[in-house]
C-alpha positions in Angstrom: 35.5 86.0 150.3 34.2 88.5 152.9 30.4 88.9 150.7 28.6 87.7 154.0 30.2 90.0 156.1 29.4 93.1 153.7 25.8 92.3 153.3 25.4 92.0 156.9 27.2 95.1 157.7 24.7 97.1 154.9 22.0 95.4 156.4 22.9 96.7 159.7 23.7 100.5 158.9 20.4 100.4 156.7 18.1 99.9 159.5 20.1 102.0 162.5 20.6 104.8 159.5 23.9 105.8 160.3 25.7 108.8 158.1 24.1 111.8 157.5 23.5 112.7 153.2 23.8 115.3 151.3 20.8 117.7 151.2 18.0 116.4 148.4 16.9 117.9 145.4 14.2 117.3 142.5 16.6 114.8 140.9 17.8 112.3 144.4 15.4 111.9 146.9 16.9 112.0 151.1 16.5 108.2 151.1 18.3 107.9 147.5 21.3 109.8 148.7 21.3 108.0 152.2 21.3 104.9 150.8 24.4 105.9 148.7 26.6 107.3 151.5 25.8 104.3 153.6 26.7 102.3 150.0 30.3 104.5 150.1 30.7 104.0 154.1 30.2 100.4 154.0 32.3 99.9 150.5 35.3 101.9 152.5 35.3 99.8 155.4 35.9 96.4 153.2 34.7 95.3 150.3 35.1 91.9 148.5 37.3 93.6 145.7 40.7 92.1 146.6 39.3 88.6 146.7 38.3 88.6 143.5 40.8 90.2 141.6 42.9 87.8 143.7 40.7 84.8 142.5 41.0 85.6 138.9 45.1 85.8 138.7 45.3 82.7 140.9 42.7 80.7 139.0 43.1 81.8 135.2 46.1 83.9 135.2 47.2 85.8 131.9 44.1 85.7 129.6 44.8 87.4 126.1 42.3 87.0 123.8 42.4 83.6 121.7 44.6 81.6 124.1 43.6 79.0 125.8 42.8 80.7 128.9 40.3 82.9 127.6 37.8 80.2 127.7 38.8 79.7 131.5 38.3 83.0 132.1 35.0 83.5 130.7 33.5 80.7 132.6 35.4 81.7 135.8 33.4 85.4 135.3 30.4 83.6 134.8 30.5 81.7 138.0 32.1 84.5 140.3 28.8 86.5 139.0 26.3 83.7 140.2 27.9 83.1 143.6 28.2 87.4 144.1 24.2 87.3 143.6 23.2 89.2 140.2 20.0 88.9 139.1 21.1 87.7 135.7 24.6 86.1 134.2 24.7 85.8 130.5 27.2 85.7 127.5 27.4 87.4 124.9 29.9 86.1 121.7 32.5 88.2 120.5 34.7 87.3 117.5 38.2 88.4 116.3 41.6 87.1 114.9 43.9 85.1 116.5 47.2 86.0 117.4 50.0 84.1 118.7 53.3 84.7 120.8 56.0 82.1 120.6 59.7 83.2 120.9 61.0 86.6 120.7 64.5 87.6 121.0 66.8 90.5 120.2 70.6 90.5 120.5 73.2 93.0 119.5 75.5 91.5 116.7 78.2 94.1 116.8 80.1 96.5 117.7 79.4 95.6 121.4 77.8 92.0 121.2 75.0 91.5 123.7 71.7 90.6 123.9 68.7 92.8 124.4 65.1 92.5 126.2 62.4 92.7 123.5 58.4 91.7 123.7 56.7 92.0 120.1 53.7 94.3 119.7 50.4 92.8 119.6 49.2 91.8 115.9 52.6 92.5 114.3 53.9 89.9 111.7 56.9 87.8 112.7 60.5 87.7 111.2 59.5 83.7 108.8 62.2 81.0 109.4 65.2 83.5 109.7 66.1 86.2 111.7 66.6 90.1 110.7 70.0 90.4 110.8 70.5 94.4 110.1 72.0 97.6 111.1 69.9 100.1 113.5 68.7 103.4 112.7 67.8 106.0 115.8 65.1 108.7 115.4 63.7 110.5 118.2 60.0 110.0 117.9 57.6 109.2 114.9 57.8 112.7 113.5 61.2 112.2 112.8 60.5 108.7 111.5 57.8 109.9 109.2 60.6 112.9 107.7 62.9 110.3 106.7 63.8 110.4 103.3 62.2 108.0 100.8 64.2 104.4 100.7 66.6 105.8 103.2 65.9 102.7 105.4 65.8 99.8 102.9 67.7 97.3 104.4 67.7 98.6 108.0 66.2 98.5 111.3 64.2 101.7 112.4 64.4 102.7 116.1 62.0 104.8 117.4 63.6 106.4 121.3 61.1 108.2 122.3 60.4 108.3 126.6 57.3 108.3 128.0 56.3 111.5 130.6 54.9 110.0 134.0 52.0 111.9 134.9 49.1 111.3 137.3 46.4 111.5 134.7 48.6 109.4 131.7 48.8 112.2 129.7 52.4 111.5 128.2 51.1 108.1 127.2 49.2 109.6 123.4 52.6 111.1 122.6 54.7 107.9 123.0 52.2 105.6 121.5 51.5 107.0 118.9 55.2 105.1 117.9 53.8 101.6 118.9 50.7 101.8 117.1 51.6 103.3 113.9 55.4 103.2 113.3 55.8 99.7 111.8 53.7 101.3 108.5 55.8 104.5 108.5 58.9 102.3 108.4 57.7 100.2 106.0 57.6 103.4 103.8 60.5 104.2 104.0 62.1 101.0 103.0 62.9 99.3 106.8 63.0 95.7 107.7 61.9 95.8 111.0 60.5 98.5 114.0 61.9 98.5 117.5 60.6 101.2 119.7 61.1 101.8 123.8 58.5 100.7 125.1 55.8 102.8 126.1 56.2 102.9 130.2 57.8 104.9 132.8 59.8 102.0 134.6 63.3 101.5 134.9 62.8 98.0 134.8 64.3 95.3 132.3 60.7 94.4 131.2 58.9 95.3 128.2 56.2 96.8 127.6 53.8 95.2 124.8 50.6 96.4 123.6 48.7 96.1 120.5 49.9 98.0 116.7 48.2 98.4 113.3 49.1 97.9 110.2 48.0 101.3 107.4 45.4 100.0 105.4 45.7 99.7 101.9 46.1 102.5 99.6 44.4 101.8 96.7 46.7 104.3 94.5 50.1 102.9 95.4 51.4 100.6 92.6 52.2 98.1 94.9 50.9 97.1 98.9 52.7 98.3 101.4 54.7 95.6 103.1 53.4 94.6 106.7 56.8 94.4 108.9 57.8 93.0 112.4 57.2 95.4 115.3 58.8 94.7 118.9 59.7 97.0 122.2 62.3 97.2 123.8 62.8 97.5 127.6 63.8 101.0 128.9 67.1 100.1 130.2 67.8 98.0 126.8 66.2 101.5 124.8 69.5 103.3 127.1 72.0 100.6 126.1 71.1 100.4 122.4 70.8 104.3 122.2 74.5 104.7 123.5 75.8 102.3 121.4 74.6 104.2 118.3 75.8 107.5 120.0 79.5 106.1 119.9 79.2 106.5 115.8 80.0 103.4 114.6 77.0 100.9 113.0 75.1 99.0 115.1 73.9 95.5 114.1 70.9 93.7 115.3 69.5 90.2 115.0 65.6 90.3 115.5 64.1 86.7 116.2 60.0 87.1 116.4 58.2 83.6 115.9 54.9 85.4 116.6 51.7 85.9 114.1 48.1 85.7 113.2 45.6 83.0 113.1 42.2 82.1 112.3 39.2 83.9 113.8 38.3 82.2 117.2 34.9 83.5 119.0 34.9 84.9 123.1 32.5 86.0 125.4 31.6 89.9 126.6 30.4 88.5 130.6 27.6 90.2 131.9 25.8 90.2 135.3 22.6 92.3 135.8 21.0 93.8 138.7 17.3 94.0 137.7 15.7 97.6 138.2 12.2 97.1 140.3 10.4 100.4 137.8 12.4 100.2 134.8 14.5 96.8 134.5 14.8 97.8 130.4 16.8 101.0 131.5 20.2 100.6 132.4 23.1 101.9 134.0 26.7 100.2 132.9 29.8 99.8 134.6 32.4 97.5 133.8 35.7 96.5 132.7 37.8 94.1 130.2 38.3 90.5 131.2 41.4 89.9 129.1 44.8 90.9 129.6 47.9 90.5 127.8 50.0 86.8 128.2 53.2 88.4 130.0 51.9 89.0 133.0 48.7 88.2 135.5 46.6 91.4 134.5 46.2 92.0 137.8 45.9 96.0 137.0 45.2 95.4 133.7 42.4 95.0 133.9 41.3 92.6 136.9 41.2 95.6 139.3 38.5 97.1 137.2 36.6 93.9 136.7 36.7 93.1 140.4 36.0 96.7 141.1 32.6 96.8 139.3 31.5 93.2 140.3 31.9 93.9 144.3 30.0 97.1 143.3 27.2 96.1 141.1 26.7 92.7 144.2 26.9 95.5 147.1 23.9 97.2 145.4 22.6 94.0 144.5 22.8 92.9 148.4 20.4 96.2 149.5 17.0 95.7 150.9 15.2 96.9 147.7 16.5 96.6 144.0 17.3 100.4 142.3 14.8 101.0 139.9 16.6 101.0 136.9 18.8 98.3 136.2 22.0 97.8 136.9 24.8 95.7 134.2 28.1 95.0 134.8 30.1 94.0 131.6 33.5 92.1 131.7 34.3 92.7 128.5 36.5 90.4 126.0 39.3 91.4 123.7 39.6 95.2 124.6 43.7 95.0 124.1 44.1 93.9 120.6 41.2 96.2 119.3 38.8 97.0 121.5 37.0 94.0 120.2 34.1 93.4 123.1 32.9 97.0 123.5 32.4 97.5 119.6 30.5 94.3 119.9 28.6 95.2 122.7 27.8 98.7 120.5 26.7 96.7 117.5 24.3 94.4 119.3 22.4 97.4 121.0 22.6 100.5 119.0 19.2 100.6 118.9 18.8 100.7 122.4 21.3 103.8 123.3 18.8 105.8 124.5 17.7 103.0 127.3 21.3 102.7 128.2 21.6 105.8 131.1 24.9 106.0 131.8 28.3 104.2 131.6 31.3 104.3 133.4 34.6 101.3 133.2 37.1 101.1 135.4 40.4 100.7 133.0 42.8 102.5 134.4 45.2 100.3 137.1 44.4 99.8 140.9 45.3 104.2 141.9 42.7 105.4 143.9 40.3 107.3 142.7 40.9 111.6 142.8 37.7 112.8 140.4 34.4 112.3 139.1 34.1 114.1 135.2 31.4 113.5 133.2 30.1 113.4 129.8 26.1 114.3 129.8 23.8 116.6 129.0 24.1 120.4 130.5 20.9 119.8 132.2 21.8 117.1 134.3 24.8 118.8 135.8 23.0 119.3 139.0 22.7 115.7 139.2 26.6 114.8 138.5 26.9 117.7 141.5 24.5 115.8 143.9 26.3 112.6 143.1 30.2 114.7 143.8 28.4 115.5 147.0 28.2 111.8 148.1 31.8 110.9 146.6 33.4 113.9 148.6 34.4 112.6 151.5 36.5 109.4 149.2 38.4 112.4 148.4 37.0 112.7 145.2 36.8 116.2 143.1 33.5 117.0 140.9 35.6 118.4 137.6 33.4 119.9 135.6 35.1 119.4 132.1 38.1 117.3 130.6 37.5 113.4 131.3 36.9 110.5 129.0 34.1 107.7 128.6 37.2 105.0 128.4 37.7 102.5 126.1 34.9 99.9 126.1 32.4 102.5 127.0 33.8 104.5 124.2 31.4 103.0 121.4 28.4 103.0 123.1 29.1 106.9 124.0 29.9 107.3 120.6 26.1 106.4 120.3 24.6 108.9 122.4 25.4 107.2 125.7 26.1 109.6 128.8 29.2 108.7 130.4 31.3 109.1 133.3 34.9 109.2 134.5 35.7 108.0 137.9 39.6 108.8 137.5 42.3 107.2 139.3 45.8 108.4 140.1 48.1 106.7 137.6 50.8 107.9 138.8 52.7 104.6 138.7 50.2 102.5 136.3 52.7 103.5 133.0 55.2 101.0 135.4 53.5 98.3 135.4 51.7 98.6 132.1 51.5 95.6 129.7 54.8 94.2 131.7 55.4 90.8 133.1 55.3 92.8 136.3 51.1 93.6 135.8 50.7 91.0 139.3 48.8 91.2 142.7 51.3 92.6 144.6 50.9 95.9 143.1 47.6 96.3 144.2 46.8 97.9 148.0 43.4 96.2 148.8 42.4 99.5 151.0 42.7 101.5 147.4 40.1 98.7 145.7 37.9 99.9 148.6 37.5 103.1 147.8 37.2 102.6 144.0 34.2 99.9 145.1 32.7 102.9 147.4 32.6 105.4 144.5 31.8 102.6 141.9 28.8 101.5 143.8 27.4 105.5 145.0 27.9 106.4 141.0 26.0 103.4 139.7 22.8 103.2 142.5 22.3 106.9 142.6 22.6 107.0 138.5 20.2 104.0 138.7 17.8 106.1 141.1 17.8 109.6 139.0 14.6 111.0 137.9 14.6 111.7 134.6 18.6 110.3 133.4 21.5 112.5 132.3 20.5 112.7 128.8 22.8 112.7 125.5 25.9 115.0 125.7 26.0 117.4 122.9 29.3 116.1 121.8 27.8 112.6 121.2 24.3 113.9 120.8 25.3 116.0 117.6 27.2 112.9 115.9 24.8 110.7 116.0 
């Protein structure tokens, strides 16, 4: 851990003040934005990020919801708070339903036996006692799947083909999962056994991609329920092979093996650790990320980069002479990939204290360094989201003054009223790694956590610093 040497080096550049600061306004005081650039200087120079995301993939490992590790890691978060110096370290229960993943295989039965690389999709049924044996059916994405004729699957297999666009925002990632989440219902309708899809990434690797699905709910017209059927992936290359063995025009046969299902409801733990505000401890400003992964493989990028992000930069603000004056939460939350389970939670329990709750921003997005700051917040406290790009400039960071999300644990609470803002990072390659066995630390450059821990902790202490907050934005404001 290196949390000695980056308290003494704030220390040290607090009282030589070193760095000049953005001019002040009404909103940041000089000293505020001082304080934050020597906050981003500091944080860039070498923060403890690395050894913690390091810590929790060598020490817990693959975490999904429900398994056995998820205990591990929610008393690992709880000590790696303590011994980074927050104020508080609490837990907060979460609770959800099982689901289990035991064997999962896919071979091609004819014309060109071989077998295939398949992961099932999180919350998907499995195939009982015996495996699907059934011929394959191609269809380029889910719009196709959704025109097929009634019945014209019974007895088959749908394939859904579609590819994934690599883009430095994720933008081709709605289109192609749309397939993952909702194609196992629009099978069912039309009479299949089973859904494969390619799996939503842009690797060329032979590992899939997993990720959670939903079953349609009931519709209480139909005369009879609409059968729940098992839903895998399939690796890209495997996606190639199986597509050009339908493309030869003779029937392709597939045995699908998925001994995989749901359980009972079991009960996790949102992690938090508070930085107490010195004039307003009940006001807060939240950062954070989710503490689970998925079980294929370390979740290093998904999502112990953003959890280890937010801790080194809610301790660095933690470690200054004088507390912020609001207060300061970092959330690790539980359960985000099968259904976003610890931010609706977290939502729930204090909806009726939104408009104490500042600003949020979660770091969700892979290990890519940071390219712009977007925000979601009221049009009068624009000025302030400028004065805070100011400080985040030299990062390389852009102020973008529309577009941007509140991500998805901070999602419910924005829902709420909640300002929120976007600190995005260059996913250029994050669709590679995504819910693969490949999601390990050796994908992550320690020098990149650095920056995101600079911008993470100049966001968080100058939001925590702001006279009068950032308000409700009018999108949220208005659905409240």
């Amino acid at each position: 851990m290196r949390t000695p040497r980056l308290a003494l080096n704030l220390a040290v550049a607090l009282a030589l003040g070193i760095t000049a600061a953005p001019a002040s306004s009404a909103a940041l005081s000089n000293g505020d934005l001082e304080t934050a650039a020597r906050l981003r200087d500091n944080a860039s120079a070498g923060s403890n990020a690395w050894d913690i995301v390091e810590s929790l993939t060598t020490e817990v490992g693959p975490r999904m919801g429900g398994s056995e590790a998820d205990p591990r890691a929610v008393a690992w978060a709880v000590a790696k708070f303590q011994s980074l110096g927050f104020d508080r370290v609490w837990t907060e229960p979460v609770t959800f339903p099982n689901w289990r993943r035991d064997r999962e295989t896919a071979r091609v039965l004819s014309p060109y036996p071989q077998p295939l690389h398949v992961t099932t999709l999180g919350g998907s049924v499995g195939t009982d006692a015996d495996a699907i044996e059934a011929e394959v059916v191609e269809f380029a994405d889910l719009a196709a799947l959704g025109a097929a004729p009634e019945h014209s699957l019974d007895g088959k297999i749908a394939y859904v083909s579609y590819r994934m666009k690599r883009s430095r925002d994720g933008n081709g990632y709605g289109p192609a999962v749309a397939a993952r989440v909702d194609g196992a219902s629009q099978a069912a309708r039309k009479g299949a056994l089973a859904l494969l899809i390619r799996s939503v990434g842009t690797d060329h690797d032979r590992l899939p991609h997993t990720g959670v699905m939903q079953y349609a709910e009931p519709d209480a017209a139909a005369t009879a329920p609409l059968p729940q059927i098992p839903a895998a992936a399939l690796s890209n290359p495997d996606a190639d092979l199986l597509s050009n063995m339908i493309r030869r025009g003779q029937p392709v046969r597939l045995s699908l093996d998925l001994a995989v299902g749901p359980g009972a409801e079991v009960t996790s733990y949102n992690v938090i650790g508070e930085i107490t505000g010195s004039e307003h401890p009940e006001q807060v400003v939240v950062i954070g990320g989710h503490l689970d992964s998925w079980d294929l493989g370390t979740g290093a990028i998904d999502d112990g980069a953003g959890v280890a992000i937010t801790m080194a930069a809610g301790a660095m603000i933690g470690a200054l002479p004088a507390p912020p004056k609001r207060s300061i939460r970092v959330i690790a939350y539980a359960n985000e990939e099968r259904g976003l389970f610890g931010g609706k939670a977290y939502a729930k329990r204090y909806a009726d204290q939104t408009d104490n709750h500042v600003l949020g921003a979660e770091s969700d997005f892979g290990a890519g360094r940071i390219y712009a700051l977007r925000a979601g917040v009221a049009d009068s406290a624009r000025p302030l989201i400028a004065q805070i790009g100011e400080v985040l400039a030299p990062l390389g960071i852009v102020t973008e003054t529309t577009g941007g999300g509140p991500g998805p644990d901070v999602g419910p609470m924005a829902a709420q009223g909640m300002a929120w803002a976007q600190l995005a990072q260059d996913g250029t390659d994050y669709f590679d790694y995504h819910h693969t066995a490949n999601d390990t630390l050796d994908k992550i450059d320690p020098h990149a956590l650095d920056q995101q821990v600079a911008a993470y902790a100049v966001l968080a202490y100058l939001a925590a610093q702001a006279e009068g907050g950032f308000g409700h934005p009018a999108s949220t404001a208005a659905g409240k």
